[in-house]
C-alpha positions in Angstrom: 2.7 -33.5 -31.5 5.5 -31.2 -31.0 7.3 -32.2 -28.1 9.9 -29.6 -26.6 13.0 -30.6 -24.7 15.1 -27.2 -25.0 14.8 -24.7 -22.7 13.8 -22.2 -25.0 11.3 -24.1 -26.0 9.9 -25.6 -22.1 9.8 -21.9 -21.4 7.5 -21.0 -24.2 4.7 -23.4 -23.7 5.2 -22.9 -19.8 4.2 -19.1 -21.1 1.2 -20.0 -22.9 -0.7 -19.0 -19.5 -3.7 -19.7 -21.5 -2.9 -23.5 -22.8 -2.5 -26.5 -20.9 1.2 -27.9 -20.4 1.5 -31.5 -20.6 5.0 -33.2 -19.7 5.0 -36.2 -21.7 6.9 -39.0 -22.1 7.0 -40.1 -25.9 9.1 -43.2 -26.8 12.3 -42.5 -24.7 12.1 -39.1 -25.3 10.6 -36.8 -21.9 8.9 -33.2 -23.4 6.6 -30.4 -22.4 3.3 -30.2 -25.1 0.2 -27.9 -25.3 -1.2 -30.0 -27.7 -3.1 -33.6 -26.0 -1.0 -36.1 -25.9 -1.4 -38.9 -28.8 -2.1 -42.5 -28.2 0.5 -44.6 -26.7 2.0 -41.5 -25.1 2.3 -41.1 -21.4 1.1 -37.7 -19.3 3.7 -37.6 -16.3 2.6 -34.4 -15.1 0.2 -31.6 -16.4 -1.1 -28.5 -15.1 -4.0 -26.4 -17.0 -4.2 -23.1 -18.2 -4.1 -20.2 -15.8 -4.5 -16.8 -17.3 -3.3 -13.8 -15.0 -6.9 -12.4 -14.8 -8.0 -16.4 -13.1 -5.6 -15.7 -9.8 -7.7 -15.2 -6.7 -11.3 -14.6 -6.0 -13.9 -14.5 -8.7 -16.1 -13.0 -5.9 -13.8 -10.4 -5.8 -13.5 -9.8 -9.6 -17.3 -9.6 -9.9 -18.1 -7.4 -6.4 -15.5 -4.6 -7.3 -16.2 -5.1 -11.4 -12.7 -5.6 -12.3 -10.6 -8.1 -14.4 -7.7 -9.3 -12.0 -8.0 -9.6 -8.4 -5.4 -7.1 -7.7 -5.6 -3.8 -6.0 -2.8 -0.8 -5.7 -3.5 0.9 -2.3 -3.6 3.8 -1.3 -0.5 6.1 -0.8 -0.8 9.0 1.5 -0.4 12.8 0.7 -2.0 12.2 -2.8 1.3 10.2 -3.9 -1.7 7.3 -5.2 -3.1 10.5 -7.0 -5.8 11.0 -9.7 -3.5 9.5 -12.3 -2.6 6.3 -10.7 -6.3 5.7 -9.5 -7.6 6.7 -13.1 -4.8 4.9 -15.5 -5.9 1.5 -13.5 -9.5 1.6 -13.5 -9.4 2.2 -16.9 -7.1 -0.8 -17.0 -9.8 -2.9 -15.2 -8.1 -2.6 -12.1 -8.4 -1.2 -8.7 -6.5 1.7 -6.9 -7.4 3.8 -3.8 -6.2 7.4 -3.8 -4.3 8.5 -1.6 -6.3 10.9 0.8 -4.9 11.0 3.6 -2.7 13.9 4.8 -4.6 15.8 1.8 -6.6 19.7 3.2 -9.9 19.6 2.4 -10.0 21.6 -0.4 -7.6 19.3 -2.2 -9.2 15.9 -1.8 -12.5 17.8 -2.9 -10.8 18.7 -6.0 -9.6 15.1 -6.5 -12.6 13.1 -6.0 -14.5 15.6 -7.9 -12.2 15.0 -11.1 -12.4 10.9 -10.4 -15.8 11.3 -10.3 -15.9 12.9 -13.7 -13.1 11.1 -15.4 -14.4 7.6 -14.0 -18.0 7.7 -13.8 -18.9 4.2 -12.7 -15.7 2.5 -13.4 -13.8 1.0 -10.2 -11.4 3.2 -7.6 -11.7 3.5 -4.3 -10.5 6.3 -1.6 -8.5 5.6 1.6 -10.2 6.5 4.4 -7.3 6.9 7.4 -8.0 6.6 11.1 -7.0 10.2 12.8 -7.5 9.8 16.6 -5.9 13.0 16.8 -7.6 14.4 14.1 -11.0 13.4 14.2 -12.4 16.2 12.0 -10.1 15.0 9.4 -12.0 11.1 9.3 -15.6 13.3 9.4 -14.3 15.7 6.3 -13.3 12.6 4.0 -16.3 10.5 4.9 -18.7 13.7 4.0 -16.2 14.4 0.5 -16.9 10.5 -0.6 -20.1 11.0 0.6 -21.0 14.4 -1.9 -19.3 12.7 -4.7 -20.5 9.1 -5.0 -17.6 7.2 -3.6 -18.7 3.5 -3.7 -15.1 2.0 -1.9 -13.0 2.8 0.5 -9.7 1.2 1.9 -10.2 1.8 5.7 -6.1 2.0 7.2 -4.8 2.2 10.6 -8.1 1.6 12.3 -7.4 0.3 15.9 -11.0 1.0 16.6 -14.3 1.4 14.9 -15.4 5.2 14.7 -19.0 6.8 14.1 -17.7 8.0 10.5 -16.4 4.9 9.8 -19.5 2.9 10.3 -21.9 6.5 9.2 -19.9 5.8 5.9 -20.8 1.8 5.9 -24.2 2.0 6.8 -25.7 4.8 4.7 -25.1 2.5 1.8 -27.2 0.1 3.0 -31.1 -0.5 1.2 -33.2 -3.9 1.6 -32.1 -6.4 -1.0 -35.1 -9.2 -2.5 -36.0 -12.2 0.3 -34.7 -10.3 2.8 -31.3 -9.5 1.8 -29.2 -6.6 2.2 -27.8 -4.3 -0.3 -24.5 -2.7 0.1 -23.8 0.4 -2.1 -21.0 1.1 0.3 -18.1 -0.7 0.1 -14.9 -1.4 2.4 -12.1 -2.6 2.4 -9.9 -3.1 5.5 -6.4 -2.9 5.9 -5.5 -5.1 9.0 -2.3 -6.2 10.8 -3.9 -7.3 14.1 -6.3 -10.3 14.7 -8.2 -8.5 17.1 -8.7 -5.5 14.9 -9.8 -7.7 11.9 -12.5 -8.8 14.6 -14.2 -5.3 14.2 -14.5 -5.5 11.0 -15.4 -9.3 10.3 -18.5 -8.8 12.6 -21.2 -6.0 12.3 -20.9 -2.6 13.3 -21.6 -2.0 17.2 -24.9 -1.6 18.8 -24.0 1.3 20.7 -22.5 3.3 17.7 -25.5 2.5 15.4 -28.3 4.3 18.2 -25.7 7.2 18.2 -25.9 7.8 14.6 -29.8 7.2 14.7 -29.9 9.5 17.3 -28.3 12.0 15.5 -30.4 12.1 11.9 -27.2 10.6 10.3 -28.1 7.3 9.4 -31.8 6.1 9.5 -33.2 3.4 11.8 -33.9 1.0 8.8 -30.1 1.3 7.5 -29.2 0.8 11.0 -31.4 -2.5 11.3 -29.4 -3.5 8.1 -26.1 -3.2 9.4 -26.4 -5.5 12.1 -27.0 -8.3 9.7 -23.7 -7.5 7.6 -19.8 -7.4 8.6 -18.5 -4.2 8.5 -15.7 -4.8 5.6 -16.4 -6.6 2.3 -12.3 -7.4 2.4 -9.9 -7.5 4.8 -6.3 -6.9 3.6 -4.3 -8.4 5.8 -1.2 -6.1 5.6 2.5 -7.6 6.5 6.0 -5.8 6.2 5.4 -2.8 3.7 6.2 1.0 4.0 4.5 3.8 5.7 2.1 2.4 9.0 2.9 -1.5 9.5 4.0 -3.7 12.3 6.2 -5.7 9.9 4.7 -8.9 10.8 5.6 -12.0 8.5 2.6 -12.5 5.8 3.1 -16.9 5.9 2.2 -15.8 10.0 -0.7 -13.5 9.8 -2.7 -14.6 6.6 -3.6 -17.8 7.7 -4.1 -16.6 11.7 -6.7 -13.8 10.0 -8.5 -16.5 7.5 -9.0 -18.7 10.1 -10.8 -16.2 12.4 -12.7 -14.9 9.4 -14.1 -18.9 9.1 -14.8 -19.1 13.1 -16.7 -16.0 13.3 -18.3 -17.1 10.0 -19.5 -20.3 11.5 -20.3 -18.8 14.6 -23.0 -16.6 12.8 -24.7 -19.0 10.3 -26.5 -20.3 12.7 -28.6 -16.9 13.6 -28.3 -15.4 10.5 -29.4 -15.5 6.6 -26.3 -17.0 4.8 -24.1 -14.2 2.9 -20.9 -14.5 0.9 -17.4 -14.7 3.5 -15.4 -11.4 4.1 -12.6 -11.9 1.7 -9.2 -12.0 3.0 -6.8 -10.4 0.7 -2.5 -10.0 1.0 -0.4 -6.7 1.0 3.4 -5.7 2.3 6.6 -7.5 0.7 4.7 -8.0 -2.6 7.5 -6.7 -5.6 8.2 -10.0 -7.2 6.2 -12.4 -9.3 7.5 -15.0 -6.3 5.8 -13.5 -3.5 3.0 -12.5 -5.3 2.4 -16.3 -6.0 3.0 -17.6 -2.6 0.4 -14.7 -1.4 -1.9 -16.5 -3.7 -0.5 -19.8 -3.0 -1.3 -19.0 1.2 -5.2 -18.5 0.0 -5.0 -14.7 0.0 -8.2 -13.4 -2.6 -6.6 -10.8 -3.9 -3.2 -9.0 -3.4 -2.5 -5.3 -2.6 1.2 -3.6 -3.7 2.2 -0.6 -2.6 5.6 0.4 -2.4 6.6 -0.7 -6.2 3.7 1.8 -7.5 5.4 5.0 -5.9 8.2 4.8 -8.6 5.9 4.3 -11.1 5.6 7.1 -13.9 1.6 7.6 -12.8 2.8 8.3 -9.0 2.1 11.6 -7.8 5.8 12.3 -6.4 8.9 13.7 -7.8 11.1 12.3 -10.5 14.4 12.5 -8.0 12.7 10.1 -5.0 11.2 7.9 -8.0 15.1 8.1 -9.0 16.2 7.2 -5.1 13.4 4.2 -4.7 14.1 2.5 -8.4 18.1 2.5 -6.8 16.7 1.1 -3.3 17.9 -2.8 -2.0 16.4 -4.8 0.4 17.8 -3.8 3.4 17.8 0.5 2.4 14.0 0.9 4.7 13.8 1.3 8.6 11.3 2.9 10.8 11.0 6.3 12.1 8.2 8.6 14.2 5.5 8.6 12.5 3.9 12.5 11.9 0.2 11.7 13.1 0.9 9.7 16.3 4.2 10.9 17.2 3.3 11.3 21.0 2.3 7.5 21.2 6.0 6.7 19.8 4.3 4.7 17.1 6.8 4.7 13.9 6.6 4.2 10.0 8.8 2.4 7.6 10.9 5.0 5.1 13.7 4.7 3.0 17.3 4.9 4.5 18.9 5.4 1.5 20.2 9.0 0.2 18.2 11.1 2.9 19.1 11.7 6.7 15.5 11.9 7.6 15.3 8.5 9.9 17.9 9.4 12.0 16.9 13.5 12.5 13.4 12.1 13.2 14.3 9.3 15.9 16.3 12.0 17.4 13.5 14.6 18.2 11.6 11.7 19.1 14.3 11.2 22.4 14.3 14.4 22.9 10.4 14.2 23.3 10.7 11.8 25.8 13.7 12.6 27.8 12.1 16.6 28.3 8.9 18.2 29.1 9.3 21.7 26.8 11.1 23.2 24.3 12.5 25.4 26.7 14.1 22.7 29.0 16.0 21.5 26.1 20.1 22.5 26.9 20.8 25.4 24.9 23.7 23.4 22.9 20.8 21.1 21.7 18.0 23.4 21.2 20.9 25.2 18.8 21.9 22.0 16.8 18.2 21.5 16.0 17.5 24.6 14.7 21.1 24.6 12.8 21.2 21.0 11.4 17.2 19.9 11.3 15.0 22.4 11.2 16.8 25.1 9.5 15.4 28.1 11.5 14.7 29.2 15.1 12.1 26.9 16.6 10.0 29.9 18.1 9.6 30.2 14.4 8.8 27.3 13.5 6.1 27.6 16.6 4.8 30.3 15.5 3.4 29.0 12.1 2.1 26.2 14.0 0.6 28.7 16.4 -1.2 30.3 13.8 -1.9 27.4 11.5 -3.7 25.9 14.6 -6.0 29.2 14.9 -7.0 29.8 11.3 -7.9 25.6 10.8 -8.5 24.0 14.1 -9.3 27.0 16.6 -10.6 24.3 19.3 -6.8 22.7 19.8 -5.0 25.7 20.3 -5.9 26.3 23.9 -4.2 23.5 24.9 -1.3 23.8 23.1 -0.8 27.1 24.4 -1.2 26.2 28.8 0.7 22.2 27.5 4.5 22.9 27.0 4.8 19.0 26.2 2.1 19.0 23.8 3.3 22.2 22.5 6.9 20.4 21.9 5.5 17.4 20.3 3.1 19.8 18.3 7.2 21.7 16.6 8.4 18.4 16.3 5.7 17.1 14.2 6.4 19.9 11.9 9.4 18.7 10.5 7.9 15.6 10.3 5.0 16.9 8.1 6.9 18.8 5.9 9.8 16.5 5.6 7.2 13.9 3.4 6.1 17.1 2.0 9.4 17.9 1.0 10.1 14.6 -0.9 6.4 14.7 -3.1 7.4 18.6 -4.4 11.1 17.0 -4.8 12.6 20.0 -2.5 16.1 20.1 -3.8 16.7 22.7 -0.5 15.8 19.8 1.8 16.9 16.8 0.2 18.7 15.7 3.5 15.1 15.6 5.2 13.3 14.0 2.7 10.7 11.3 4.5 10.2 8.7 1.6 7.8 5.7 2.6 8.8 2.2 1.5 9.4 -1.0 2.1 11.2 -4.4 1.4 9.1 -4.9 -1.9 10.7 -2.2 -3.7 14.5 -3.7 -3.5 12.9 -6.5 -4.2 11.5 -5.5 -7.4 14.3 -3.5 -8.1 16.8 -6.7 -8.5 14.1 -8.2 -10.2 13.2 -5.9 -13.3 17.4 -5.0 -13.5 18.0 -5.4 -16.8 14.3 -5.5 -18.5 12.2 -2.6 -19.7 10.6 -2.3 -15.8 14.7 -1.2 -15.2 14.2 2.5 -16.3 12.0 4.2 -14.2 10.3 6.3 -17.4 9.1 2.7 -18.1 7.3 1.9 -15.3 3.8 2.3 -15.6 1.1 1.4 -12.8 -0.6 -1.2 -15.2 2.4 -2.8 -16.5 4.3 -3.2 -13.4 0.7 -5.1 -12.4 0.6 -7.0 -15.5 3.5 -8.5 -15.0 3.6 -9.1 -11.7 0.3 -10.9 -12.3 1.9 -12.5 -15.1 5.0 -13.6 -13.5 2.7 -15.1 -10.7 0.6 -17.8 -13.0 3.8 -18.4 -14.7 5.3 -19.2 -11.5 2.1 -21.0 -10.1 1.9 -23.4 -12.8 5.7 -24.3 -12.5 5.3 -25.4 -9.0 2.1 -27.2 -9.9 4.3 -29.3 -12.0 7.3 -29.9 -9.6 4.8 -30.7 -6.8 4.2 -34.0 -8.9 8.0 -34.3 -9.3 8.6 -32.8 -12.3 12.6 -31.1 -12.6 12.5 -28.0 -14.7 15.6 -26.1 -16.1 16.5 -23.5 -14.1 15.8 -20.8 -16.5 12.2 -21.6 -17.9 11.1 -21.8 -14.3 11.7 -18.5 -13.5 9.5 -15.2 -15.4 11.4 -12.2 -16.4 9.7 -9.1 -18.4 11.4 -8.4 -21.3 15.0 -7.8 -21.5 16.2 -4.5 -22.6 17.4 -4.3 -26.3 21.1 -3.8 -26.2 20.2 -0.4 -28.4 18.7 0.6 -25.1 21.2 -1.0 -22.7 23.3 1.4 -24.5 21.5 4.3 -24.5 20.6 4.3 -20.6 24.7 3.5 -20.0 26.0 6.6 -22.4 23.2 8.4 -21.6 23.7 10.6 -17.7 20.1 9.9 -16.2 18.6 12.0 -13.6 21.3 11.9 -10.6 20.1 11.9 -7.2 20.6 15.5 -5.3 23.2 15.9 -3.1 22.5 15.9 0.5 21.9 19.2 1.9 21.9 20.4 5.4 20.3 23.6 7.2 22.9 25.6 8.8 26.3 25.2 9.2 27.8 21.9 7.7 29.9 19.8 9.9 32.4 17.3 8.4 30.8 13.8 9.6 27.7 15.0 7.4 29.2 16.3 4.3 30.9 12.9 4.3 27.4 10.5 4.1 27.4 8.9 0.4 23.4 8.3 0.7 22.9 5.4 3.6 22.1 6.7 7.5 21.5 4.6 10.3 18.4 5.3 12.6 21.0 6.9 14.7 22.9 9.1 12.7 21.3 12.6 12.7 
């Protein structure tokens, strides 16, 4: 039997995810084996083997056909484009472009092109609640509707909506003794107990007759949905970028899972048995550590996010890739978000190298301290059109004006006779073009560039420093999830082993990808990389500006 006692050699059978790891004492001598132990030896501890693809849910493996119970969401304005979505389903995972934010036309193209590229393999397509927009919900339900989408990752619901639930239950067909088939798939992104509610119980009575009632779903599929939840998953989403209400995952997982087994009980009693709504993790997951304890808290499956908008498949430009893969823990904060700025509901972006969270909080004030554009004071109505927007706001009015009658005729009256509405209608703008901006890598606007991200991606970043994840040309979608998943059995079985009291070294405990050759160390030190571009500001420049090295505060503007 080979026993090891060097480190080098603990860490390598710890790494044999698919062996056993016996500690063993042998004589006076203490070891780590994969082999069995031989007579007269004695096991102290021992933990089994765990390959990546055995984390999680097998339920969720087999309902979604993939290999890993591990999901990249979606990532608005196409940013989770047609190569991320395609690179890991043909991995054997699953990803869910990125539709919201998208024109028509555009999201047309891409699921058209997933649909041919993919066939039946696994993606999905987010599906975001508009409550401003609602003709922007109907137009992506009817898109994954005309091309065979089988999954969607429902975000930002705070209510259920006749698309949402149109989408749901026209994928549902009788299934043998009395089952129910579901060719529609959804998964739900949740931060709120009572919104995971919604979808952990079927869709509502009085939504079903409307859709009956209106030819768009048929009175069988209708008697189907109320005997199934409306979500196959619920992702219970913590601190992560864009939309969140940064709640802690250790708090919210196990509040969500418990509700999911109430309701669950509650309704066995009336109903045929079917498999539990899974309950899967997402925000704060960059690390093989948090990935682990997401598992390690009962989550199904895990979601990342932010990580995946530096990788090399992300549909957004080389210099933010550049600015996230330099980002640390603390360089996010929250700003107005674009689609419900009036309700002074805010998303978490990057505060490193861009002024955008600061510009945005200020037209936010200046939203609620004043009821038009033309009550702002001329000294501020000036600055903004010098420093943020970069050109008169009747301008800037004007193209909303007329963007408003060519696309959405019905909502121009009242932003015509509403001079609040009107303001807030400017103001989200800049917010729409600033994320705009950062995807087309608008050298012009640096200064307003509106990245979304979160905690995870400092957190990866310290993590991969010094391994071949370091250089952003080396981070690929499916390896930054392979060894994430990797890093997470690793890490499972160690603390499998000191549960029972087992003392580790340091340094086989913890997983690392591969360091970089010192070839390559060399190469990326000599070599200049893509620098970041310089700030630039609209109008004329003023001195306290021209002075920012790359970190605002959310007051600085």
């Amino acid at each position: 039997m080979n026993l090891c006692h060097d480190p080098d050699g603990i860490r390598a059978v710890l790494s044999a995810l698919d062996r056993p790891c016996y500690v063993t004492r042998s004589g006076h001598r203490v070891g780590v084996t994969a082999q069995a132990p031989a007579p007269g030896d004695t096991v102290l501890a021992a933990v089994g083997p765990l390959p990546p693809d055995r984390l999680g849910s097998a339920a969720f493996r087999d309902h979604h056909g993939v290999r890993a119970a591990y999901m990249a969401g979606a990532m608005a304005g196409g940013i989770a484009g047609t190569e991320l979505v395609t690179a890991m389903a043909r991995a054997g995972y699953l990803a869910a472009f990125g539709s919201a934010g998208l024109p028509g036309p555009r999201l047309d193209e891409a699921l058209r092109t997933l649909a041919h590229r993919l066939g039946d393999a696994p993606y999905a397509c987010n599906l975001i609640h508009s409550p401003m927009a609602p003709h922007a919900e109907r137009a992506c339900v009817d898109l994954c509707l005309r091309h065979g989408v089988r999954c969607v990752e429902a975000s930002a619901f705070l209510t259920l909506t006749p698309d949402l639930v149109r989408y749901r239950a026209s994928g549902l067909r009788p299934g043998p003794a009395g089952g129910v088939l579901v060719h529609h798939r959804v998964i739900a992104k949740v931060s709120r107990p009572q919104v995971a509610e919604l979808f952990l119980r079927p869709a509502p009575e009085p939504l079903l007759t409307e859709l009956v009632a209106r030819r768009e779903i048929t009175a069988e599929q209708a008697r189907l949905a109320r005997a199934v939840p409306m979500a196959d998953d619920l992702t219970v989403e913590a601190d992560s970028g864009g939309h969140t209400d940064r709640r802690p995952l250790t708090v919210l997982l196990p509040a969500i899972t418990r509700l999911r087994d109430r309701i669950a009980r509650e309704t066995s009693a009336h109903r045929p048995p079917r498999p539990p709504v899974r309950v899967g993790a997402a925000g704060s997951l960059g690390t093989p550590h948090a990935v682990a304890a997401a598992f390690a808290l009962g989550a199904d499956y895990v979601v990342t996010g932010s990580v995946n908008q530096a990788a090399v498949e992300a549909a957004t430009s080389p210099a933010v890739k550049s600015l996230l893969a330099d980002a640390g823990l603390a360089d996010c904060t929250m700003a107005p978000a674009a689609d419900m700025f009036e309700q002074g509901i805010t998303v978490q972006v990057l505060n490193r190298g861009t002024l955008f969270p600061g510009r945005a909080g200020r037209l936010y004030r200046l939203y609620r301290d004043y009821g038009s554009l033309e009550e702002l004071p001329a000294k501020e109505r000036r600055s903004l059109e010098e420093r943020i927007f970069g050109r008169p706001l009747d301008e800037v009015w004007a193209d909303t004006r007329d963007y408003l009658a060519a696309h959405h005729a019905d909502r121009l009256p009242r932003a015509e006779r509403d001079a609040k509405h009107r303001m807030a209608l400017t103001f989200r703008w800049y917010l729409a073009m600033a994320s705009r901006w950062a995807v087309a890598g608008d050298t012009a606007r640096s200064g307003d560039w509106q990245i979304w991200c979160g905690p995870a991606m400092g957190a990866f970043n310290a993590w991969a420093a010094g391994s071949t994840l370091e250089p952003v040309e080396n981070r690929h979608v499916t390896a930054i999830a392979e060894h994430l998943l990797r890093g997470a059995a690793h890490l499972t079985r160690v603390h499998h082993l000191r549960t029972g009291g087992t003392q580790l070294p340091a340094s086989c405990a913890d997983y690392r990808p591969p360091r970089l050759s010192p070839a390559a160390r060399s190469a990326r030190r000599d070599a200049p990389g893509p620098a970041a571009p310089p700030l630039r500001i609209p109008g004329p420049h003023r001195a306290a500006e021209l002075g920012v090295t790359g970190r605002t505060s959310p007051g600085t503007t």
